[in-house]
N, C-alpha and C positions, 0 to 999 in steps of 0.2 A: 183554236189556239193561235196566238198571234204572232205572225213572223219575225223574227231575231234579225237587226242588222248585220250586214257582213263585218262591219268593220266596228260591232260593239266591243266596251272592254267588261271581262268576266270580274269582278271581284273576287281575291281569294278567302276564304273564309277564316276568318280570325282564329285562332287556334284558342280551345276553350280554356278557362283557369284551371291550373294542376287542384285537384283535391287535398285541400290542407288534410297530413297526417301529420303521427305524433314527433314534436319537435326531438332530435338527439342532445341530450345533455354537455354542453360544452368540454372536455376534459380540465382537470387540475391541472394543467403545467408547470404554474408557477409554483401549488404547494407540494406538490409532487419533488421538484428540482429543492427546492427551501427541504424538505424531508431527507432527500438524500445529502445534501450540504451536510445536513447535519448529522447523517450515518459518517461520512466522509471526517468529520470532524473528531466523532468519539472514537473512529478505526485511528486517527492516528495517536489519537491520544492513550489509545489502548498499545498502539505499538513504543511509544515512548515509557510506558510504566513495564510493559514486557522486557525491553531493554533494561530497567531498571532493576529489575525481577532477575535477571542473569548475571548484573554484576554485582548487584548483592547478594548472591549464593540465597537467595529465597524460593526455586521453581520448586525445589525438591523438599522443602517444608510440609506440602499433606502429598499424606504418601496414600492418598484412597482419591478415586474421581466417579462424584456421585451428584449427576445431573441436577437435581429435585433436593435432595437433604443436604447435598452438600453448601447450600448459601446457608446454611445454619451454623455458626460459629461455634464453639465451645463456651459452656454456661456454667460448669462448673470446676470446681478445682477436679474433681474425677474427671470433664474432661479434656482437660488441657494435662494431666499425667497421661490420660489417651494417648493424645495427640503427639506429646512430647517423648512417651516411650516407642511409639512408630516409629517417629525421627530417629531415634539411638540406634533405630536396627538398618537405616540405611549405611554405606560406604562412605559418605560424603562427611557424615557424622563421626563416623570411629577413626578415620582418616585426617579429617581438616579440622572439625569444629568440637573434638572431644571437651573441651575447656568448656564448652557451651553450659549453662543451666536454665532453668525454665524459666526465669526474667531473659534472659538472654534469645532464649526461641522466639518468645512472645513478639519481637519486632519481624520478624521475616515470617514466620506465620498470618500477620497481620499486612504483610504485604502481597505476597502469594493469595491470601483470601481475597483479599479488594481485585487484585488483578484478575480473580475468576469473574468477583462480582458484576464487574467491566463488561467483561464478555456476554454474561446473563441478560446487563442493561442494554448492553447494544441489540443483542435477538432480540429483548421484547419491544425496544424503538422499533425494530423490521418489522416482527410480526404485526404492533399494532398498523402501524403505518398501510400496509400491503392490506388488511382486515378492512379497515376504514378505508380506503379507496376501491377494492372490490366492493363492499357495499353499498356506497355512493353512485359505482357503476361511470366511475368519474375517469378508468385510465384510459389513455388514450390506444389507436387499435395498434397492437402489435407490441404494447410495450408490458406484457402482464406477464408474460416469463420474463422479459430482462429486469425486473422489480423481482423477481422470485428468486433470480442464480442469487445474488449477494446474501441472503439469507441462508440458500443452502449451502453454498461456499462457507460462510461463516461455520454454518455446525459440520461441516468438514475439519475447519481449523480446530474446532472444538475438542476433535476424535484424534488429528494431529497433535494437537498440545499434550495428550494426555499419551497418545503414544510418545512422544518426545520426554517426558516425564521418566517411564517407565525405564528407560533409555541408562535413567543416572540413578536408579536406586540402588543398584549392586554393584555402582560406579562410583568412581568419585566427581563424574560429571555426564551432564548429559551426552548424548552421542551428537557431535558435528552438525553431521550430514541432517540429521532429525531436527535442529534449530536452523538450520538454512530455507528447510523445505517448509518451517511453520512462518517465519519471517518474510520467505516468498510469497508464499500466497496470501499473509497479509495486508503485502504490496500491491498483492492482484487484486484481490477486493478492496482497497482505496483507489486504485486508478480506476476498476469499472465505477465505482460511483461517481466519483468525481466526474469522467467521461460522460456516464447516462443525466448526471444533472447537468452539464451543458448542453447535450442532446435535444433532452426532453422535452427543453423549453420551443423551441421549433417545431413547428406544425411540418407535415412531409413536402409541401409545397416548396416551402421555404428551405426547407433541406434539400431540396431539390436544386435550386437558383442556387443556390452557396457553395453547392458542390461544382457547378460550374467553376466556379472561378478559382478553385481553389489551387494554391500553388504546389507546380508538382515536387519538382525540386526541392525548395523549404521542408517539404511534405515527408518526402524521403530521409534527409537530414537528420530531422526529428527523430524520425523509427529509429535509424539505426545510434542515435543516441539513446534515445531509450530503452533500446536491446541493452547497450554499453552500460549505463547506471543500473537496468537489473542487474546484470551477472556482476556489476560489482556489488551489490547488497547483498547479495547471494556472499559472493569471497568474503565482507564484509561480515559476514553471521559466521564464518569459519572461525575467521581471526579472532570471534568474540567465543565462540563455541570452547576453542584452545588455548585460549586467553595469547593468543600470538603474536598481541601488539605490546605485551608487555616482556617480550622475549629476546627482542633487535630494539633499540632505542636510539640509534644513531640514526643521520641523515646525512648526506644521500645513500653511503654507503651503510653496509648492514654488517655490525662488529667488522670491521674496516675490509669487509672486501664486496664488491657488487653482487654475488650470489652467493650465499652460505654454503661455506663447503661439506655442512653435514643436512642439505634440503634435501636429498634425497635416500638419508640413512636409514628408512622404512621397506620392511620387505612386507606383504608384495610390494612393487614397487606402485598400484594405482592408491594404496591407503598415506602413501605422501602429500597425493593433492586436496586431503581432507584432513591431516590429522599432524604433520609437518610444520611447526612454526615457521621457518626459516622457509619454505615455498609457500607456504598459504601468505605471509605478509610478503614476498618476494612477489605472486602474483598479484596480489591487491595492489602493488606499489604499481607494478607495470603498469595494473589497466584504468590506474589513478591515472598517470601520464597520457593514458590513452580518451580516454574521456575529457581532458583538455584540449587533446586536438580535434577531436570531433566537435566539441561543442564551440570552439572558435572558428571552425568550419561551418559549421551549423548558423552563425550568428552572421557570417556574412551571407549565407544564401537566403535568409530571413530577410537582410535587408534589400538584395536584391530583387525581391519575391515584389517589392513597390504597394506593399496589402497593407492598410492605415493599422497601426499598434504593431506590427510584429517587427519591426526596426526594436523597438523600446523594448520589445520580451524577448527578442534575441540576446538583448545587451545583459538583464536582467537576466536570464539565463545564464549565460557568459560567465556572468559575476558571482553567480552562486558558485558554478563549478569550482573559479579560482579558489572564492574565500572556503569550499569546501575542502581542496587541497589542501592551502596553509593549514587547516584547523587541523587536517589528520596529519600533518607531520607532527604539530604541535603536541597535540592527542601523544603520536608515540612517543617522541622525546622526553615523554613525562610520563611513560608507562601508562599510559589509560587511565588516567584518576578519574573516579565517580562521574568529575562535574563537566568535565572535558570530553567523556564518551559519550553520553549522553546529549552534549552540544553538537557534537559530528551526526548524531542520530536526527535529531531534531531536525538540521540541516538538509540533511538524504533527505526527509519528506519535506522541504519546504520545494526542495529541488526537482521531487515527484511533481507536486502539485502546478508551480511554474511551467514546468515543461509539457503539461500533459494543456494546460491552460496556452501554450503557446503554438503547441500543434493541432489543436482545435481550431482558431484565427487563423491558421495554415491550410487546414482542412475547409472549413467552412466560411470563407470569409466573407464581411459586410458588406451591403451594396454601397457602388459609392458613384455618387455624378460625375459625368461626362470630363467637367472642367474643374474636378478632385482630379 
């Protein structure tokens, strides 16, 4: 064996190629996010025909709630005398709408139907959606319950609506509290989607970096404004549950004095804050007021945040809020007509969706160069 220099140099030994295994299939991001858009789109679309549903006195039209037979309409004149003699034996009937005849049913029946139908078409858009990307093996890790809650949420809402229903049969309206809690959580399942399609599209690396920068302060703002515009949709469903905007019609004052002097003529006295015209629109006014302070507060800490676009969606936020005030004074000065409540509704979710789009850019914001 042949002697080794002192001062040879050893080579280190190349380290061998990893063994090709099986590649992992990239995730759907994009049709994932494009999927949920579009859940996002039909929830609100189903909240604005819900709306629509309450102020044309149509929820209480089928008085039976049956998963599976119920998308089956009435095919005969037997059963639309069905249908129509159920109707006569609610409250809402022998009370408000005895004048009614069976051309007369036929439109709020046919509204009440489509609005369930709504509901049906949005779960089978989940279901299929969530079925085809389980199978594809395409979600990305970690997001295969958050694609699952909105679905179940939904047939939550489903078991809500139909107890919310049940509420007004031996009433002449449904109960408040029961339309706040179905209206709520239809909020909540259009913010999660909304939220999860912005998310999704971001790989966790990437979420990772973004979340660095994100601004704290703006960040904070946001929440607590969008604390403030839930609990005002919440009031908001009261006032529509009681018909309470149709009760005070003046502005600023209310039948000309700042607090109604009969807001609290409910005994006990907590079924005021639910069932009181004169305090249920007395709070919704306050925390209308109060929701323009936050969101103008909101708007300068956005611009101060120096994060490219949220200058421009603060402002745009900003401006919904105002023009959402004028409309609801507008709204009540004119007792809630059809087309004007319905404009305020629309408005709330344009103002969901802005705000939740502005504190994402809050939360997560773009890289930008040194000398941006």
């Amino acid at each position: 064996m042949s002697k080794r220099a002192i001062f040879e140099e050893v080579a280190e030994p190349r380290p061998s190629a990893p063994v090709a295994g099986p590649r992992e299939r990239p995730p759907w991001r994009r049709g994932i996010a494009l999927w949920l858009w579009l859940l996002a789109l039909l929830v609100a679309v189903m909240v604005l025909v819900g709306g629509l549903t309450r102020l044309t006195d149509s929820g209480l039209s089928i008085t039976v709630w049956d998963p599976v037979m119920g998308s089956i309409p009435p095919l005969s004149q037997a059963d639309w005398d069905a249908a129509f003699a159920a109707y006569q034996g609610t409250t809402e009937f022998q009370q408000q709408n005895h004048w009614m005849t069976l051309a007369d049913f036929k439109p709020i029946y046919w509204w009440e139907w489509g609005h369930r139908q709504l509901g049906r078409l949005i779960g089978a858009v989940w279901l299929i959606g969530v079925l085809v990307f389980l199978a594809a093996q395409r979600i990305p890790s970690g997001w295969t319950g958050k694609l699952i809650l909105p679905g179940a949420l939904g047939g939550l809402q489903g078991a809500i609506g139909w107890w919310m229903v049940t509420s007004g049969l031996d009433k002449l309206d449904v109960a408040s509290y029961r339309l706040a809690i179905h209206l709520g959580l239809a909020f909540v399942i259009l913010a999660l989607l909304i939220w999860y399609a912005l998310k999704v599209r971001l790989d966790p690396v990437a979420l990772l970096q973004a979340r660095r920068r994100r601004a704290g302060a703006a960040l904070g703002w946001t929440g607590a404004l969008g604390l403030l515009v839930f609990a005002q949709i919440l009031v908001g469903a009261l006032v529509a549950g009681i018909d309470a905007g149709r009760s005070y019609v003046d502005w600023p004052l209310m039948q000309g004095q700042w607090f109604p002097e009969d807001a609290m003529a409910i005994e006990p006295l907590w079924r005021n804050f639910f069932e009181s015209p004169g305090l249920v629109q007395f709070v919704h006014r306050v925390l209308g007021y109060l929701v323009v302070v936050v969101a103008l507060v909101a708007a300068w800490r956005l611009a101060a945040a120096r994060v490219p676009g949220l200058t421009q969606r603060g402002l745009i936020m900003a401006g919904i809020v105002l023009a959402q005030v004028v409309l609801g004074i507008v709204t009540v000065m004119h007792a809630a007509p059809l087309h004007l409540a319905s404009m305020h509704q629309a408005v709330a979710l344009l103002l969901v969706g802005v705000l939740l789009l502005t504190r994402f850019r809050a939360a997560y914001p773009p890289a930008t160069s040194l000398r941006a």
